[in-house]
Each structure stands twice: as C-alpha cells, then as structure tokens.
C-alpha positions as CSV (number, residue, x, y, z in Angstrom):
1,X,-107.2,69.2,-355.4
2,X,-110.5,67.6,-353.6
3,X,-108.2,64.3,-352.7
4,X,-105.5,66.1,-351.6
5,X,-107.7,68.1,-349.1
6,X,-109.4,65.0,-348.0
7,X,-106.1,63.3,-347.1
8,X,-104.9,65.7,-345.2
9,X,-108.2,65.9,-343.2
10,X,-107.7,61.8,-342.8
11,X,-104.3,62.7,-341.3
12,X,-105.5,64.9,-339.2
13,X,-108.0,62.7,-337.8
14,X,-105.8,59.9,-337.1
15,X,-103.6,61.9,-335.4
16,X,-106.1,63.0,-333.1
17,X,-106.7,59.5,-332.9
18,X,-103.2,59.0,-331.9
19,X,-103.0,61.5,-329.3
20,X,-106.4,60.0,-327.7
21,X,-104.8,56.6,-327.8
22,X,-101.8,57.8,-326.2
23,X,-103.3,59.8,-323.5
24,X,-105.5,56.4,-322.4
25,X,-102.5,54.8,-322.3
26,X,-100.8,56.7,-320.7
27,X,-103.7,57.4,-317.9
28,X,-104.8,53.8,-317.8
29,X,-101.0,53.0,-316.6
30,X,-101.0,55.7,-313.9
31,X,-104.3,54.4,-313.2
32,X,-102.2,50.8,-312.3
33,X,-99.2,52.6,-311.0
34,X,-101.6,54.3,-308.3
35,X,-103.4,51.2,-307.3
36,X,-100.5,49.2,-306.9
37,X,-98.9,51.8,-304.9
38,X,-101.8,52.0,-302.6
39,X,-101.9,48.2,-302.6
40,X,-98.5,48.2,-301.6
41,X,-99.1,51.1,-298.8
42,X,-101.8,49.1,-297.8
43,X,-99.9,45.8,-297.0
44,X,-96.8,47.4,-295.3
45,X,-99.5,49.4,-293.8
46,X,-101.0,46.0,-292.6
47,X,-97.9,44.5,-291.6
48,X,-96.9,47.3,-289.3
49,X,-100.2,46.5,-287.3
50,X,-99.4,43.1,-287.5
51,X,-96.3,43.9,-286.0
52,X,-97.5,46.0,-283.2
53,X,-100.3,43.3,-282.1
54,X,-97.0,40.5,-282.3
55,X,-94.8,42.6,-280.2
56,X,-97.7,43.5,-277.5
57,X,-98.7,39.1,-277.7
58,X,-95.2,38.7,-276.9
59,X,-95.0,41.4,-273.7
60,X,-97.8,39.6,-272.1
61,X,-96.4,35.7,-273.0
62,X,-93.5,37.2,-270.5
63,X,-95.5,38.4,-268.5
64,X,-97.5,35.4,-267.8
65,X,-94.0,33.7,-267.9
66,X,-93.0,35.9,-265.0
67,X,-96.3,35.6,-262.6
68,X,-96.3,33.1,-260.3
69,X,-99.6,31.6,-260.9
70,X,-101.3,31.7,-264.1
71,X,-103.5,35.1,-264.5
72,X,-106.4,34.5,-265.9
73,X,-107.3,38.5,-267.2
74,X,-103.4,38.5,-269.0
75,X,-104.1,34.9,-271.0
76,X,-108.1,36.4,-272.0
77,X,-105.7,39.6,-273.3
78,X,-103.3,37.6,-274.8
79,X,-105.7,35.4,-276.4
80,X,-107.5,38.2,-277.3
81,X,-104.7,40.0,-279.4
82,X,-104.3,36.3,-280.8
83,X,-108.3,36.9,-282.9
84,X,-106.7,40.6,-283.4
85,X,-103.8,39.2,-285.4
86,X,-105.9,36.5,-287.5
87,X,-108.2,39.2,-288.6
88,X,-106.2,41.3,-289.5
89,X,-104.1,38.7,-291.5
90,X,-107.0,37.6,-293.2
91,X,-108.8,40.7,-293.8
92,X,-109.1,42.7,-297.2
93,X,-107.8,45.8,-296.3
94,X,-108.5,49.5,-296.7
95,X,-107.7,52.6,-295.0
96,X,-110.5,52.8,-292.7
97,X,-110.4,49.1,-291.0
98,X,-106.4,49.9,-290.7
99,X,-106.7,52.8,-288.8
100,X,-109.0,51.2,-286.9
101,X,-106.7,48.6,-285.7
102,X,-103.8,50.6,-284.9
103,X,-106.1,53.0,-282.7
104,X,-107.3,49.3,-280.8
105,X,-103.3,48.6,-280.5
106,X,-103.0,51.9,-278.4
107,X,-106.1,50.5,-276.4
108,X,-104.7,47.1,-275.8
109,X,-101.1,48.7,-274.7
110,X,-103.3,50.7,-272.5
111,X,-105.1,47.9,-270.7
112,X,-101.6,46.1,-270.6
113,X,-100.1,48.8,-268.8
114,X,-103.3,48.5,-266.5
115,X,-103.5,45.0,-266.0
116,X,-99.6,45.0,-265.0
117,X,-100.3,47.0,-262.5
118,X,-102.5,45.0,-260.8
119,X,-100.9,41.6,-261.5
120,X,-97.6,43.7,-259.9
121,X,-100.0,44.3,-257.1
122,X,-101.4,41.0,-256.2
123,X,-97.9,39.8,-256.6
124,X,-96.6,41.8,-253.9
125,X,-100.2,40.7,-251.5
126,X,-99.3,37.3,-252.7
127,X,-95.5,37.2,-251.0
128,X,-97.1,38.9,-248.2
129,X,-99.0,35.8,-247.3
130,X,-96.4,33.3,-248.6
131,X,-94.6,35.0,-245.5
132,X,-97.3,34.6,-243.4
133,X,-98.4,31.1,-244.7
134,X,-94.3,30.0,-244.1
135,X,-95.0,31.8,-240.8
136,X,-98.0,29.5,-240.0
137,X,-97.0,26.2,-241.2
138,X,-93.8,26.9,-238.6
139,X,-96.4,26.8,-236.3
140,X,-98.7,23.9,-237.6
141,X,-95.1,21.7,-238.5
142,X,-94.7,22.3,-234.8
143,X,-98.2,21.5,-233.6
144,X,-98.4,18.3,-235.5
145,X,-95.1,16.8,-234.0
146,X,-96.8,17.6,-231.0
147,X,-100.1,15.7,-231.8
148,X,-98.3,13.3,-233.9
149,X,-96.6,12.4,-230.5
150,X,-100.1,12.2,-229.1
151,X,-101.0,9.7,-231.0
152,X,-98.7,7.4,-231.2
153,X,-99.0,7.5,-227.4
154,X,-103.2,6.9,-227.6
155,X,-102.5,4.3,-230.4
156,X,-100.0,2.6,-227.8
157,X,-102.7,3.0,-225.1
158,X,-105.7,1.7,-227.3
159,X,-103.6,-1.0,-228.5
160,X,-102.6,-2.5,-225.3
161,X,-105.8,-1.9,-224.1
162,X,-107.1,-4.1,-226.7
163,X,-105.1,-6.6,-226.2
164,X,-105.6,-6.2,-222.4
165,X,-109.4,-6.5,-222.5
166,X,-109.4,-9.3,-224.7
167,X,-110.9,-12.7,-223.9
168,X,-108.2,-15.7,-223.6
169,X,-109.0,-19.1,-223.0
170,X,-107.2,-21.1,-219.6
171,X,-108.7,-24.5,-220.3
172,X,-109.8,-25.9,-223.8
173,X,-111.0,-30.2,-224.4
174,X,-112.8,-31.8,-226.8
175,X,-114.8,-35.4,-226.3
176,X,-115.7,-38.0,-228.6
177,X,-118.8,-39.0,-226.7
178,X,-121.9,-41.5,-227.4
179,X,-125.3,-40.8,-225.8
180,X,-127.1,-44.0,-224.0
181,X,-130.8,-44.2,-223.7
182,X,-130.8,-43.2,-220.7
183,X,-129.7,-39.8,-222.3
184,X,-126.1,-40.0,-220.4
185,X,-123.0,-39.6,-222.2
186,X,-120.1,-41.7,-222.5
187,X,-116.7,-40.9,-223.7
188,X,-115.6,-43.2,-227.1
189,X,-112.7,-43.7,-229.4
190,X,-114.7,-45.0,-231.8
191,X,-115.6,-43.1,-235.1
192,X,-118.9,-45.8,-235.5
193,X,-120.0,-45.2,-231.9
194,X,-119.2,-41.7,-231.9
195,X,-123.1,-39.9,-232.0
196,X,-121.6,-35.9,-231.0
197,X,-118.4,-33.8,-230.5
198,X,-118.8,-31.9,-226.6
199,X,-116.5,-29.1,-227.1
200,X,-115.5,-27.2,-223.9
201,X,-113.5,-24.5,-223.0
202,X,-113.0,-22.4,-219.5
203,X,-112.8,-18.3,-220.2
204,X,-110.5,-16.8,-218.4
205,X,-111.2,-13.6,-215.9
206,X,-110.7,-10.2,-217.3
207,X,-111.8,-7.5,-215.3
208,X,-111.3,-4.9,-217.9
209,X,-113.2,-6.7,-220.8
210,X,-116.0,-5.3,-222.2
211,X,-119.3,-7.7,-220.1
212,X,-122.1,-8.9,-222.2
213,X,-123.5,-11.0,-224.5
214,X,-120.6,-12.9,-226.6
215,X,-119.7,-15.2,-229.0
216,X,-117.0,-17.5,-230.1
217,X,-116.3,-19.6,-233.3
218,X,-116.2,-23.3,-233.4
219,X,-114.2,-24.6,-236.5
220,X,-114.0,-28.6,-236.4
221,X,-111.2,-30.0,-239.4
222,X,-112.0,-33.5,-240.1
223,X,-109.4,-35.6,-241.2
224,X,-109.2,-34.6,-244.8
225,X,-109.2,-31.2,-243.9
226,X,-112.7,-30.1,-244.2
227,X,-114.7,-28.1,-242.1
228,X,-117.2,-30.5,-240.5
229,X,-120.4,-29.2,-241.0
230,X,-119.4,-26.2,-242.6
231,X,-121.2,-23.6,-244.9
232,X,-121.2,-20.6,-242.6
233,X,-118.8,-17.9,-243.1
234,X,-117.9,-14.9,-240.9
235,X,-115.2,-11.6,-242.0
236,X,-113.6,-9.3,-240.6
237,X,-113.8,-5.2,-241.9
238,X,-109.8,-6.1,-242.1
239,X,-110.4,-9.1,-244.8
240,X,-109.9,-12.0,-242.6
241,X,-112.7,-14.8,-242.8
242,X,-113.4,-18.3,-241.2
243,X,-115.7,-20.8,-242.3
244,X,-117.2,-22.4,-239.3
245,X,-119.0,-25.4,-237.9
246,X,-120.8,-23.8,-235.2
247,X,-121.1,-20.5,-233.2
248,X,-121.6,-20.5,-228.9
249,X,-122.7,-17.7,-227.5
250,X,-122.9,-16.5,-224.7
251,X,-122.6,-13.8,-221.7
252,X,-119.8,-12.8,-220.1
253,X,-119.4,-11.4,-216.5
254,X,-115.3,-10.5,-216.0
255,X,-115.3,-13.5,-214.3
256,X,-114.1,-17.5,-215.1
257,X,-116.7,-18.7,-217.2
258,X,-117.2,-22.8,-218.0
259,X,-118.7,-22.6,-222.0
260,X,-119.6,-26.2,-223.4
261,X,-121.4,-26.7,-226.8
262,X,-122.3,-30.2,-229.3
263,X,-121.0,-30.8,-232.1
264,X,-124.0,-33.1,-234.0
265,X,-123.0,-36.0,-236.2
266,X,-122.8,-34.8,-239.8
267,X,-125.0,-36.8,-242.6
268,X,-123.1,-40.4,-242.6
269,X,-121.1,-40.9,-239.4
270,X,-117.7,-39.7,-238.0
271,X,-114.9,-40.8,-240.4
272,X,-111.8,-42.4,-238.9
273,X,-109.0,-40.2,-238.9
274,X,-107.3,-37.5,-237.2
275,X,-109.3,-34.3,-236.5
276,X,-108.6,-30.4,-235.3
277,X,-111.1,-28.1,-233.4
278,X,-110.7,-24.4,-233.0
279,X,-111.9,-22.1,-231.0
280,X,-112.0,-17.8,-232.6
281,X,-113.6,-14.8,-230.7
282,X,-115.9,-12.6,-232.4
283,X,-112.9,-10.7,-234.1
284,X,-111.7,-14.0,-235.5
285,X,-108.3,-14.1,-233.2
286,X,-107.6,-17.8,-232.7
287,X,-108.1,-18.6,-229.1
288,X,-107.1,-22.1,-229.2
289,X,-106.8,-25.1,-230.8
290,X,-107.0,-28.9,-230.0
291,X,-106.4,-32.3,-231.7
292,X,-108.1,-36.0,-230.8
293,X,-108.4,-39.3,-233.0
294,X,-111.4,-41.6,-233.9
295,X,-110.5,-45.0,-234.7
C-alpha cells in the first residue's frame, strides 16, 4: 500500500517535471522566434534607410551632372550622405540609432531642396553674365582686330626703322703691311715679311642712326679656317654668337666716318695661305667681308 502511494507521488512529480520542461521549451523558442523577428525588422528596417540615403546620393550625382560648373556645397552633401551610408552599413543596429537616421534623411532632403534652390539661382546669374561676357568679348574681338592692325603697322614701322638707322659700310680693304724702322708702313705679299694686318673700312652716313660711341667686330679666318687671334666671344639675346679677333670702337656722328684698326702678328708668323676678314656691328649683322693672299 506504502509503494503504491509513493509511485504515484513519483508520477506526479515527473509530470510536473514534464510540464516545467515543456513550458521552457516552449518559451525559450518564442524567446528565438521574437529576436529573430526583431532581427529581421531591424535589417529591413536598415535597408530602407539605406535606401533612402542611395536614392537622395543619386538626386544630387544628377544634379552636379546638370550644373554647369562643379558646386562645391552639392559634392560636400553628396559626400556627406556617402559617410551616412557606410555607417549605417556597418553599424549594429537598434531601434534608437535607426530612427535616428531616418529623421537625418528628412534633414538632408531638406538641405537638398535648399541647396537646389540656390544652385538654380546662381545658374540663372551665371547665363546672365555669359550674355554679358558674349556681349563684351564682341566688343574686345573687335578691339583687338583693331590693335592687332596697330601693330603690325608699328612692327612694320620699327622694323624698317631698324633697318633704316642701321650702320652699312661704303668702303671695306684689308693690307698685308710691314713696319720699317723708321716706323712707316709698307704694303707686302709676303706671309714672312708680313709684321700686321691694317684693316680699314669707310661708314657710311646715316642721318637717322642713333650717334655715339660704337663698335664693330673684326673676325680674321686664316687659311685653315681659324679665327686669328681668337678667344673672345660675343652673343646676341637672339642666340647668335661670333668669336672674334679684335673689336674697334668708336664714335659715330651721322656722318662718313674713315675707321682703321691693326691686326698684330699672332705667336709664330703669318702662315701662307688664303685668308677672310669680316667686319659685324654691335648686333652681330655682317657688314662686310673681304679676302687677300700671303705668299
């Protein structure tokens, strides 16, 4: 009689048991049902604002598209809703940092609206002064054909000019000559006797040339082609350069002018051969040029 009663109390026990199992079980999996649903709430919930910072990224990528010039307050938006979209795609979320972010999507299509305005603004000042700008280049086009012409006319002026006041030579010799004791000098054909080159040349009169000191260029070829003498070299702001024997100077008055200078034996004596003198003006233009022999 005592076992059966304690059997029966067993069974009872275990079915309590039972039911407590059953009813954690059964709360633990509502427990899971609940989160997941809120986990999945959560994510569409986070994909809608996703969504809405896309779709307000891409109004402003065509409206940069459509601005003439590049705004710089609509890319600092756009890029702006750029971070939005990473931190929210990278964010664990929850209710609270959600709303959050939808509430700063009405904000942002706010400022849009506010920022198109003026970019719709400065857009219509901007083809304002295209039209004038168009206006005033008419105007400038026109002014520069005008002082284009100008200029070729005081570029054909300056340029004749030039070549108008510049020195030309009407007479140009060059002498083998020997000096005697006596200190006279005598005309040779003789490289051995040869002791000096007198190079002479007559200037012609230019009454527009600029008077004053000037100077020319002597450049004396011997007969293998070297400058005699040479080592000095003079250039031109152009590039042009001449390496010279000698340089003359002297001062000009508008007026015919006789100019004679020496050429000085070099180390040994004159070669035989042939030889070639010229004669350049400060600017390096060739003047003239003459040719003699030494036997």
């Amino acid at each position: 009689m005592t076992e059966t009663k304690s059997n029966n109390g067993l069974k009872v026990i275990a079915g309590l048991l039972g039911v407590v199992l059953l009813g954690t079980i059964i709360y633990t999996v509502s427990l899971y049902q609940d989160k997941k649903k809120r986990e999945t709430e959560l994510s569409q919930e986070k994909e809608l604002v996703v969504e809405d910072l896309r779709s307000l990224q891409s109004e402003y990528d065509k409206a940069i598209l459509e601005s003439n010039a590049t705004n710089e307050e609509l890319v600092a938006a756009r890029d702006r809703i750029a971070k939005y979209i990473d931190s929210v795609q990278t964010m664990k979320a929850d209710i609270s940092s959600l709303r959050r972010y939808r509430n700063q999507v009405a904000v942002l299509r706010k400022e849009r609206e506010e920022l198109l305005i003026q970019v719709d603004s400065l857009t219509r000042s901007n083809s304002l002064l295209a039209m004038q700008r168009d206006s005033t280049f008419v105007e400038l086009e026109k002014q520069a054909v005008f002082n284009d012409s100008l200029v070729v006319q005081n570029t054909q002026l300056a340029e004749a000019v030039e070549r108008g006041s510049a020195l030309n030579l009407s007479q140009f010799n060059v002498d083998a000559v020997k000096e005697r004791s006596s200190g006279r000098l005598v005309s040779t054909p003789r490289a051995s006797r040869t002791d000096k080159l007198k190079v002479c040349f007559t200037i012609a009169d230019n009454v527009i040339a600029q008077a004053g000191d000037r100077q020319f260029l002597i450049e004396v070829l011997d007969p293998q082609g070297n400058v005699l003498g040479g080592g000095s070299t003079k250039s031109t702001d152009e590039g042009a350069s001449v390496t010279y024997t000698k340089a003359t100077d002297f001062y000009y008055e508008n007026q015919d002018l006789d100019v004679c200078d020496f050429i000085n034996k070099p180390g040994g004596d004159f070669q035989s051969g042939n030889y070639m003198v010229n004669v350049y003006d400060d600017n390096l233009k060739l003047l003239g040029t003459s040719k003699f022999t030494l036997k």
